[in-house]
N, C-alpha and C positions, 0 to 999 in steps of 0.2 A: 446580493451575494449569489452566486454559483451553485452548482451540484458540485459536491465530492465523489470520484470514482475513485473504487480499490482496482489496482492493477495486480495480480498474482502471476507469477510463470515466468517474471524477467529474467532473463541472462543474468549471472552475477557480475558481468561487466558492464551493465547496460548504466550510462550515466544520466544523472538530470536533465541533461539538455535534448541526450537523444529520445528520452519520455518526453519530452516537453516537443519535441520536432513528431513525433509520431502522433500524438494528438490535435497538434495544431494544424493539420490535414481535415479536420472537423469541426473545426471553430476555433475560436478565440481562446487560450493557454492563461488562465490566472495565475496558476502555482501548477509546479510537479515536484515530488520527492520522492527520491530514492530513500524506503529506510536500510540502513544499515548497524551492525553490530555495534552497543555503545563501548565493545571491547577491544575488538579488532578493526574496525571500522571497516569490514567488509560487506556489502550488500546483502541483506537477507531474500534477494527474489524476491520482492514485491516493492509496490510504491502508489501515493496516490496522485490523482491529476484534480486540480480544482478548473471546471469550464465557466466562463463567463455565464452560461445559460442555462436552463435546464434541458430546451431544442437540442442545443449541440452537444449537452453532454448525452441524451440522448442517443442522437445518431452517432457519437464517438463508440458508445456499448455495443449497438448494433454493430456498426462495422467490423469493434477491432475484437469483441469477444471469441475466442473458440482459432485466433489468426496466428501463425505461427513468430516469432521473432527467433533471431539467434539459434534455432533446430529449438526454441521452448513454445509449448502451447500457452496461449496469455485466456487469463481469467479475466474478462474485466464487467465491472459492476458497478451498483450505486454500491456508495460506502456506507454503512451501517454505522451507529454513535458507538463508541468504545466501550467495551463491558466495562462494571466497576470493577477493580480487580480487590480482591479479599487481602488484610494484613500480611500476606506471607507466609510460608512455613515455616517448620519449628514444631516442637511438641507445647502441649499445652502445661500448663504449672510449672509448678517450682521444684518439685520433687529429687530426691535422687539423694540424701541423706538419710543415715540410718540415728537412730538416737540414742 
């Protein structure tokens, strides 16, 4: 298995493929995803790229981090594991009854 890089600073039109063509200038392309809104399905600017290696995802960071795309500055990193994300909001108890 690969490294995972987070990509931040995408164009909101930037598609999969053209993530997946801009990396693939550095190695071998496992996966790339665009995430977008699970509302709208609009791109949120950012995405990540799985490289076949940890070499090329390597020299993929060095290259494309701090590089311009589409007039945006691109972030690009290892990706870090997903925080756990806490229940949700809301107040806590039951309250709100008088007796």
């Amino acid at each position: 298995m690969g490294a995972k890089i987070y990509v931040g600073g995408l164009p909101y039109t930037t598609t999969e493929q053209q993530l997946s063509d801009l990396f693939a200038a550095h190695g071998a392309v496992a996966s790339a995803r665009v995430i977008t809104d699970k509302f709208t399905g609009q791109s949120r600017g950012f995405g990540f790229v799985e490289m076949s290696s940890d070499t090329e995802a390597q020299a993929a960071i060095n290259a494309l981090n701090g590089t311009q795309l589409g007039g945006r500055t691109l972030t690009v990193n290892e990706a870090r594991p997903q925080e756990p994300r806490s229940g949700g909001g809301g107040r806590g108890g039951f309250g709100g009854g008088r007796s």
